[in-house]
N, C-alpha and C positions, 0 to 999 in steps of 0.2 A: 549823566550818571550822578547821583546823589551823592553828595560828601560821606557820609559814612558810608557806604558802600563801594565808594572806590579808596577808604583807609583801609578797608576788610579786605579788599582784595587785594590792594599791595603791600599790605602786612601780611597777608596769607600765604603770597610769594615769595616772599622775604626767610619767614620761615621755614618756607619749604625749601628754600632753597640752601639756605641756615645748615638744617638737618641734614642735606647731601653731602654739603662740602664737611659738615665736621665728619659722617659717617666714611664718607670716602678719605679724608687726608688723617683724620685719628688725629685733629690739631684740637687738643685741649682750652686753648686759648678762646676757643668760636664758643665754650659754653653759656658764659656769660651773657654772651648775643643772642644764643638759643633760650635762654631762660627766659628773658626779658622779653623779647618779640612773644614769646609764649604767652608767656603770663598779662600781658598788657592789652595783647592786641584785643580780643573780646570785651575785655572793660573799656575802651578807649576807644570805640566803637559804639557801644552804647551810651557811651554818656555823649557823644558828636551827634547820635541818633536824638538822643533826648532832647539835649539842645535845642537841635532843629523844628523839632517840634515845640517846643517850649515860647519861642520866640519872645521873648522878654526883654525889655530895656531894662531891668532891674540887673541884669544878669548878665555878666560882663566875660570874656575868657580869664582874664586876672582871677576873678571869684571862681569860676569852672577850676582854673588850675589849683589855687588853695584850697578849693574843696577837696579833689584828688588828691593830690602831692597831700598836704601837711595834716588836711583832714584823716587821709589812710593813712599817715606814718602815726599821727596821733593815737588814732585807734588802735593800731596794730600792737604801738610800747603799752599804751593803757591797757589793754586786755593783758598782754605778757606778764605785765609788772601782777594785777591781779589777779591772774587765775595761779600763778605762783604762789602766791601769797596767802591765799583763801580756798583753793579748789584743794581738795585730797581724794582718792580715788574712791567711791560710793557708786549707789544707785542712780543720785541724784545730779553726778556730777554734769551731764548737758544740760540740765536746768541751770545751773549754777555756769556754765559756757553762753549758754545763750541770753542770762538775764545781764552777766560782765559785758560782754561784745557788743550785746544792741545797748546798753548803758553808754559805754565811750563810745558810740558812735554818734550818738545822741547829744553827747558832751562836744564832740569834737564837731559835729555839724552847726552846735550854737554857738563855738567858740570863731570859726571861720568868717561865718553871717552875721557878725557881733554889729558892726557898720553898717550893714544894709538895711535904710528908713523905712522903703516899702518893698512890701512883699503881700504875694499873694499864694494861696494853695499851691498850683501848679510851681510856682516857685522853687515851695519846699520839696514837691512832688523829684524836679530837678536833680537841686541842690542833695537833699538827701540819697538821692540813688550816684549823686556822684563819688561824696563822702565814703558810700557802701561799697562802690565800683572801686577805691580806689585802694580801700580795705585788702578787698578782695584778690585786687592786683599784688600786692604787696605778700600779702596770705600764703597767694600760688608760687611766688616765686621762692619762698622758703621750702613748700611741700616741693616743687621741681627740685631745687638744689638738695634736697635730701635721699630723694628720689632717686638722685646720682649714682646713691653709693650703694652697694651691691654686697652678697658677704663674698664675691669673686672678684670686688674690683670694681671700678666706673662702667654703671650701666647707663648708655644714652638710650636703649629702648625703653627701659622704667623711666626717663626723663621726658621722652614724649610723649610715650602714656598719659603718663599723669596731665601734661599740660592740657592735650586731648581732651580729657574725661573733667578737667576744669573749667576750660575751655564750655565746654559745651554746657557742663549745669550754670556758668557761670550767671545767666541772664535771669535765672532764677531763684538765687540766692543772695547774698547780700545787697547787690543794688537794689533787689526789688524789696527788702523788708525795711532798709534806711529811706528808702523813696514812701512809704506805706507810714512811719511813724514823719518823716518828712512834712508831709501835706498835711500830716493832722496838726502838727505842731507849729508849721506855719499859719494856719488856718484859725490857730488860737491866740492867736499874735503873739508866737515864741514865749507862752507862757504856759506854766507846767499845770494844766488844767486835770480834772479828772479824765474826759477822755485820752490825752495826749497818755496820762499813766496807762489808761488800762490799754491804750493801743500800742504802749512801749510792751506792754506783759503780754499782748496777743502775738508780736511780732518775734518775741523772746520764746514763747511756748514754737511757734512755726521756727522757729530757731534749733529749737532742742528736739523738738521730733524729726530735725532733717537731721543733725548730728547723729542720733539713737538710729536710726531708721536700721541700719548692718546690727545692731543687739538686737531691736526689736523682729528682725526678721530672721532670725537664729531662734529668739525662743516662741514664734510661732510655728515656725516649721520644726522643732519640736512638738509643741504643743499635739502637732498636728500627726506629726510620723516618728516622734523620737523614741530611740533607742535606749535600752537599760542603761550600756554601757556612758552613754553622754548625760544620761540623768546623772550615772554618777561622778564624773566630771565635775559635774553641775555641784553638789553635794560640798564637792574640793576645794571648792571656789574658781574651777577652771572655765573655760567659754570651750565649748567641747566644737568640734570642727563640724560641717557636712558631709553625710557622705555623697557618693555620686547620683545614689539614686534620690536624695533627697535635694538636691543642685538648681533643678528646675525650678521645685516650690519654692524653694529658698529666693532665686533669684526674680521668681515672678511677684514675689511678696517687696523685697527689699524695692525691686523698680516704680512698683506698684505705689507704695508707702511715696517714694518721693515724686511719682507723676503727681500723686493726692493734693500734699502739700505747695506742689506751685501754682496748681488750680487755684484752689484756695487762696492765695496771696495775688495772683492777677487777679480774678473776681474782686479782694477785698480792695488792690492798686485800681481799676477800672472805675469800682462803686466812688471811691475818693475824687477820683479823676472825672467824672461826669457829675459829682454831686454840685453844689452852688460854690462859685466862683468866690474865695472871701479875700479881699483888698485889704491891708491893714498900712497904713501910712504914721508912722512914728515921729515926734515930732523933739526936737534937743535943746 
């Protein structure tokens, strides 16, 4: 059995097994353990997968864990402290989430690899999807712990929910868009070239259209079937709800939108990953 896939599976047990005991004894204390095995295991998983594949002397577990650990706590406060700071509620504002978030991750993946002489594509390919992964990890375990709370009280169904439904887009969202500006930016020898920008601003646009995806699939299935009453809503400044019979469309569109976008970003991770191999050896 393959190292990542025997962390998958006894982190998966773990879990699961996590969930009984708190669901059965109602011991508050297990949440914490809940949260984290949740949140973690999928990312931590794939970056053990990546790795493996990767096989690199350049690439050390010490680096793998900086990249993770300090990389995603980097990103996580960088984004926080900025989208406070700058973001106010618009149209625009997932534009403005996804060019902050892939910026510090950007920042924080150069600042980890600061030491590392040679590097190659794949390298960054790695290294970047760890950074993301580890963003990521960090991410889920704020939306779980929020998730907790209920207007009846601590809900641990909305806690596994969510870790679930994170869990699962998990391998298509952040690791794979830090792995995408990753390899370009190693591949340029960690220097802020034109393509590295315009592949930070494509990875930031595939950013903002996963964010948007639930707006944009409300004002197509509008577009599509809408009602006077949610036009005027709409009018008020409110996000007017679905009805039931509008549910299907709504949901075939929303899933639809983000099946679209992680095509797109494997394609664009694959083209990266099979284009020429570029070695960059630094010299101090």
């Amino acid at each position: 059995m393959t190292p990542w896939l025997r962390i998958f599976l006894i982190g998966f047990g773990l879990w699961v097994a996590t969930v009984v005991v708190t669901t059965v004894t109602a011991n508050s204390t297990l949440i914490p353990t809940l949260v984290l095995l949740g949140s973690f295991l999928v990312p931590v998983t794939f970056v053990v997968w990546a790795y493996a594949r990767a096989r690199s002397a350049d690439i050390t577990v010490e680096l793998l864990f900086n990249c993770f650990v300090v990389g995603g706590v980097l990103g996580v406060l960088g984004a926080s402290i900025l989208e406070t700071w700058l973001l106010k509620p618009s149209l625009v504002i997932y534009i403005g989430v996804g060019l902050i978030e892939e910026g510090v991750k950007l920042a924080a993946l150069l600042f980890v690899t600061r030491q590392m002489l040679t590097r190659t594509t794949r390298d960054g390919l790695v290294l970047g999807a760890t950074v993301g992964f580890g963003f990521a990890s960090f991410e889920s375990a704020g939306y779980a712990f929020n998730a907790l709370f209920a207007n009846d009280g601590l809900s641990l169904r909305q806690l596994v929910e969510t870790e679930v439904l994170r869990g699962i887009l998990a391998p298509v969202g952040h690791g794979l868009w830090t792995a995408i500006i990753g390899g370009v930016l190693f591949g340029a020898g960690k220097r802020l070239t034109g393509k590295v920008i315009t592949t930070y601003l494509g990875v930031s646009l595939l950013h903002a259209l996963w964010d948007s995806m639930h707006a944009i699939a409300i004002g197509l299935t509008l577009v599509f079937t809408g009602k006077p009453w949610q036009f005027s809503q709409l009018r008020i400044g409110r996000v007017p709800r679905v009805t039931e019979g509008q549910v299907h469309l709504y949901t075939a569109i929303d899933w639809g939108g983000l099946l679209l976008i992680s095509v797109l970003g494997l394609l664009w991770l694959r083209a990266i990953a099979r284009g020429p191999t570029v070695r960059v050896v630094e010299e101090r």
